[in-house]
C-alpha positions in Angstrom: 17.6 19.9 43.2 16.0 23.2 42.2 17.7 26.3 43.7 20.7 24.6 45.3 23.9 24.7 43.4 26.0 21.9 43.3 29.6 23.6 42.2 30.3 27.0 43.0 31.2 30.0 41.3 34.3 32.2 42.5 34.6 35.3 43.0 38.5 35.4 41.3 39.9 33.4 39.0 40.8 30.0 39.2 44.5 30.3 39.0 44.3 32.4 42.0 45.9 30.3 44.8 43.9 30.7 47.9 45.9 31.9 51.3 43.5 30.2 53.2 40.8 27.4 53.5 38.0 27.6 55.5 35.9 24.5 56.4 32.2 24.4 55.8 31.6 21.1 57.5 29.7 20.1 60.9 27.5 22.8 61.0 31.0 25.1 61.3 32.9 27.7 59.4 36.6 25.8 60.7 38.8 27.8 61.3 36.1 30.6 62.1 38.9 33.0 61.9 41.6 33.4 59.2 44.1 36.1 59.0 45.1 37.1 55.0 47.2 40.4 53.1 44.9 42.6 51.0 44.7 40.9 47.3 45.0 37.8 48.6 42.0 35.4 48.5 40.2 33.0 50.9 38.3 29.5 49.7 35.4 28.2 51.3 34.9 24.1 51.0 31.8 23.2 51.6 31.8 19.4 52.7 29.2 18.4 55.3 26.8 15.6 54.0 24.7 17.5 51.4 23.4 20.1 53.8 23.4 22.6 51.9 25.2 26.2 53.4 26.1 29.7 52.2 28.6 32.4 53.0 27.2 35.7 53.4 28.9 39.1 54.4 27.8 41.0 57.0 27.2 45.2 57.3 28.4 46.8 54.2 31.9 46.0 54.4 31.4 42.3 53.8 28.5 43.1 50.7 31.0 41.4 48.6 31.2 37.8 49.9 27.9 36.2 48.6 28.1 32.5 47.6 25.1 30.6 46.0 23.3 27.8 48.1 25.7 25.2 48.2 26.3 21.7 49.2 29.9 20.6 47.8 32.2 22.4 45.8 34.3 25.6 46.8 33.7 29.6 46.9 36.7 31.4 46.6 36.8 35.6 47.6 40.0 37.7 47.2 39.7 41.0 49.6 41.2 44.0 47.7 40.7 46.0 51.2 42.2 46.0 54.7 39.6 45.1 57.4 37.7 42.8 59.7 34.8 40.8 57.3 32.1 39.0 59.2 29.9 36.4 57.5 27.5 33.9 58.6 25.9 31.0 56.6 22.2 32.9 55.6 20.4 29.4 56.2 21.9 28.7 59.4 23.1 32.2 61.1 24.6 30.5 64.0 27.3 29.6 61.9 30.0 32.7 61.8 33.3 33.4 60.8 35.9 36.4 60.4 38.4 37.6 57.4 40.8 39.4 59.2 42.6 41.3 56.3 46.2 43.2 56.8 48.0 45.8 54.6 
């Protein structure tokens, strides 16, 4: 289908083991809120019946995470920085989650 991409591009490298999954499924980032260190990196799955979903980083701090339209495959984001990283899905923006990011 035109403009939808059906595997994702990541943001790291593949050999990069993710510290945490997130969920895209029922119309849900699951969990919403995930705590990581700084360099490690968080996967996105996105599994819910071909609708298709995005994550999007929110206020400058989260300009980084930025994943094509989607409906499988994974999106993976490592977070070089401490801080709190909002993101919504930009098709559906009642769909939010959190990166809480540690030294």
């Amino acid at each position: 289908m035109p403009g939808v991409a059906t595997s994702a591009p990541t943001a790291t490298s593949q050999a990069a083991a993710a510290a945490a999954t997130v969920e895209v499924k029922d119309m849900k980032f699951s969990p919403a809120t995930v705590t990581i260190k700084v360099g490690q990196t968080v996967t996105w799955k996105f599994d819910d019946n071909g609708i298709p979903h995005t994550v999007s980083g929110l206020r400058d701090v989260g300009m980084g995470i930025d994943s094509p339209i989607q409906r499988d495959g994974t999106y993976s984001h490592t977070f070089d920085t401490a801080g709190t990283f909002d993101y919504i899905c930009s098709l559906h923006p009642q769909m939010k989650g959190t990166v809480v990011v540690k030294p």
